[in-house]
N, C-alpha and C positions, 0 to 999 in steps of 0.2 A: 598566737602568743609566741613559739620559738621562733616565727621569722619578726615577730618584733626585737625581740630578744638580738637574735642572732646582728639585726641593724643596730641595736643600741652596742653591742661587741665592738662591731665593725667602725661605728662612730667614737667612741672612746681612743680603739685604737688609732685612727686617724689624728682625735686630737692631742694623742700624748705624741706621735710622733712629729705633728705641727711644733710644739711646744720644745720637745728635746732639742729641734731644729730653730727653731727663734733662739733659745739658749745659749746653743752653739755658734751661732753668727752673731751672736750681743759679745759673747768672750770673745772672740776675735776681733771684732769692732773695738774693743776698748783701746788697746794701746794705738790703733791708729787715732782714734777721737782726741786720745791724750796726747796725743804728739801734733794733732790740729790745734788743739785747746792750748797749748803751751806755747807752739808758732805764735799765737796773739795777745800774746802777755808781755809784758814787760818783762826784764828782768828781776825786779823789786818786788814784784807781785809772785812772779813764783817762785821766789824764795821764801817771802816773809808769811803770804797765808795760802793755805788750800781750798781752793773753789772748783766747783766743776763746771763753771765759765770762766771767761775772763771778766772782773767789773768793768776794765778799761780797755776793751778790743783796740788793737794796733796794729798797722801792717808794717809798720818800721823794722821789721825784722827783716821781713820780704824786700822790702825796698834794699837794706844795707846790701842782701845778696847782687839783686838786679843791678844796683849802682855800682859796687865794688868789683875793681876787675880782677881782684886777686880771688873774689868767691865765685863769678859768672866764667870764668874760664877755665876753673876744676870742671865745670860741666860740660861745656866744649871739646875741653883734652877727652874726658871719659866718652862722651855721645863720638867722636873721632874714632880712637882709638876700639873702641867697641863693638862703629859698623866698620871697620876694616878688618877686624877678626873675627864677624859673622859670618862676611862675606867670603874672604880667606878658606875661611874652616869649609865651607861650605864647598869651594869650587876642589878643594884637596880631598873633600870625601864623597863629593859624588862619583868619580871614576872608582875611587879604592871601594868604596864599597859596590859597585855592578862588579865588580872584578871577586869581590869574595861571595855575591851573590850566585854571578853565574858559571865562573870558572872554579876546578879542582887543579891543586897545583901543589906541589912540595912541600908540607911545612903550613899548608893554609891556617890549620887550625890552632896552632903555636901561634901563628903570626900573627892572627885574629885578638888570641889572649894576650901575647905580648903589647897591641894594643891599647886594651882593657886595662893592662896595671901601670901603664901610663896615668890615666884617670883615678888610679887608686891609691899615687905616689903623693902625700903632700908636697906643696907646692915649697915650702922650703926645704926640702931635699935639694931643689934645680934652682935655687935662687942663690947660690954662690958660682956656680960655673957660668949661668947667663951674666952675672953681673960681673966677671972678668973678662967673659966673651966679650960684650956687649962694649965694656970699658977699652979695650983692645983694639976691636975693630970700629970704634966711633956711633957707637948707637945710641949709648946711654938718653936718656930725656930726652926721646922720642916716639911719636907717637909708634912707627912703626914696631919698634923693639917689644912695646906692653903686646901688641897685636901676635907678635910671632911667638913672643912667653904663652899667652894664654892658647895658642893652636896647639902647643904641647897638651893640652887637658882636652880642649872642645873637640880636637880630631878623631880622637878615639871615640869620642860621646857620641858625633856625629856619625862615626861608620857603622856604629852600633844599631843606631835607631833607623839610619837608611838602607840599612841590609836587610833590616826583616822586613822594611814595606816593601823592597825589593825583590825578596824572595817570595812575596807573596803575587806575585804578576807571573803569568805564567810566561815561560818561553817560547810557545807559539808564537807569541805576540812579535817577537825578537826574528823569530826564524821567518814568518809573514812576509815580516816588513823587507826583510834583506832579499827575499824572493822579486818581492814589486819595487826593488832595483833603490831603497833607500840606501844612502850610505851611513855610518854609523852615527856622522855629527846631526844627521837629516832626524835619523832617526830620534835620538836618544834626545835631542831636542823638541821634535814636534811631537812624537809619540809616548815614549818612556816617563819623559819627563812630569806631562798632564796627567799620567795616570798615577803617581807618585807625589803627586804639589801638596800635599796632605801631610807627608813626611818630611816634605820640604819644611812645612810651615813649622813644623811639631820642632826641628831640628834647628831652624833658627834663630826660636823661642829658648831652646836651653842654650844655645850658644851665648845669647844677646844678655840672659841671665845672670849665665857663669863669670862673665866676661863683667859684667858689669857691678857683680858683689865682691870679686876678686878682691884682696886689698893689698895684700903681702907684695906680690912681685909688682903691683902698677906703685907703689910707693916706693919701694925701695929703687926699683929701673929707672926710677924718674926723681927727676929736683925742682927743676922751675918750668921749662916751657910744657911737660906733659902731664904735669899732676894732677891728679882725677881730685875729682871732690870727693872723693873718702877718707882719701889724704888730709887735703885741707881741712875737712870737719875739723880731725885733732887741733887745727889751732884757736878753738875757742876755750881750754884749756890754758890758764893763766897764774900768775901769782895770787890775781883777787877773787879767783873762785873760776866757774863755768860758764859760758855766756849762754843759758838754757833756750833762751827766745831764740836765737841766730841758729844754734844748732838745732832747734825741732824745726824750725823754716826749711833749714836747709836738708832735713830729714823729709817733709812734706815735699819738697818739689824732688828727691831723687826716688821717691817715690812714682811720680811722673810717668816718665820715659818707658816704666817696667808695664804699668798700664796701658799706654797708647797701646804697646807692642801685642799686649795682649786683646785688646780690643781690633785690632788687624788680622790677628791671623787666630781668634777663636773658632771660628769654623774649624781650621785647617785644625786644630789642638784637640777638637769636641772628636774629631774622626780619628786624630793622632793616639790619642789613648784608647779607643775601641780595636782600632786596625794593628797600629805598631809595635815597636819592642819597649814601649816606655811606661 
């Protein structure tokens, strides 16, 4: 009777914890379903009644985007501009962070935090000097300029999270390698690197992230040829009201990009958050 007992406990709580967990992924699904659900309405429709379908499924929203170059090339500028400061960030914090990983040196750990409050500085603090900079030396509304704005935020993020999987390898491995006559580019390349691709991954998942929710400095840095589509959203904002169809479409597909990415490098994110500093 108490090992019956004790399975009927055991069962209970497994299915309240099923259930608290179904709960919590219905709440979450909802504003995405409602921003699917609204993609395929009319505008007419969801303004005048509430359903939780559409009567009259439409992809004309979808379409306006795909046809429209003033809408398909907010996403172009931003997918641009976004793997240029993934990549960026990336190749500027792999050295700086082996360097705070394995070397002590003056000042390391001031340097280390001065870092740190780079990424804690909102981004309009630095959004009047870049944009005289930028106006100055000719950069303005271009791709380049959003990419080197946003390395001000992602570099520090990135040395952060590369340092602890870095610190986490030990130095044998370093001193080894230099023995059996690697040189360092040999090494850190064929060696270092593979045992760290985990960190790699985790690193530019929040880079690709950051870079791409951004809105402040890729709007204001830019006017026509680099304007991301976060930008452009706001112009479905009018005298006659909100154009809700065009903007949940256009909310559905920049949804997109943020997915593949994660679908790429989950593995590397699944071990990112067990192993590293994130």
């Amino acid at each position: 009777m108490l090992r019956v007992a004790n399975m009927t406990k055991t069962q209970d709580k497994t299915f309240t914890r099923m259930l608290v967990m179904l709960l919590y992924i219905a709440f979450t699904l909802v504003p995405l379903y409602w921003l699917l659900n609204t993609s395929l309405k009319t505008n007419e429709e969801t303004l005048s009644v509430f359903t939780l379908w559409p009567n009259a499924p439409t992809l004309n929203n979808y379409k306006t985007i795909f046809t429209d170059p003033s809408w398909y090339s907010g996403y172009i500028n931003s997918i641009i501009y976004v793997a240029m400061n993934t990549v960026m960030s990336l190749l500027v914090a792999l050295p700086a962070a082996y360097g705070f990983s394995r070397y002590r040196f003056l000042g390391d750990k001031h340097m280390f935090f001065w870092l740190l409050t780079n990424r804690m500085t909102p981004p309009a603090v630095f959004l009047l000097p870049f944009f005289q900079l930028y106006s100055t030396i000719g950069l303005s509304d271009t791709y380049i300029a959003v990419a080197l704005a946003h390395m001000l935020f992602n570099v520090p993020l990135a040395v952060w999270i590369l340092e602890g999987f870095m610190s986490g390898v030990p130095r044998e491995i370093d001193e080894t390698a230099y023995i059996d006559g690697f040189s360092f580019p040999r090494f850190f390349l064929r060696i270092f690197l593979p045992l760290i691709k985990s960190g790699v991954g985790v690193t530019a998942f929040f880079c690709f992230m950051f870079s791409w929710v951004e809105l402040l400095l890729a709007r204001t840095l830019t006017s026509v040829n680099a304007k991301p589509i976060s930008a452009i959203m706001t112009r479905t904002a009018s005298a006659a009201g909100m154009d809700w169809g065009i903007l949940a479409a256009a909310g559905v597909l920049t949804i997109v990009p943020g997915a593949l990415v994660i679908w790429f490098v989950r593995n590397h994110i699944a071990k990112g958050f067990a192993m590293g500093r994130v």
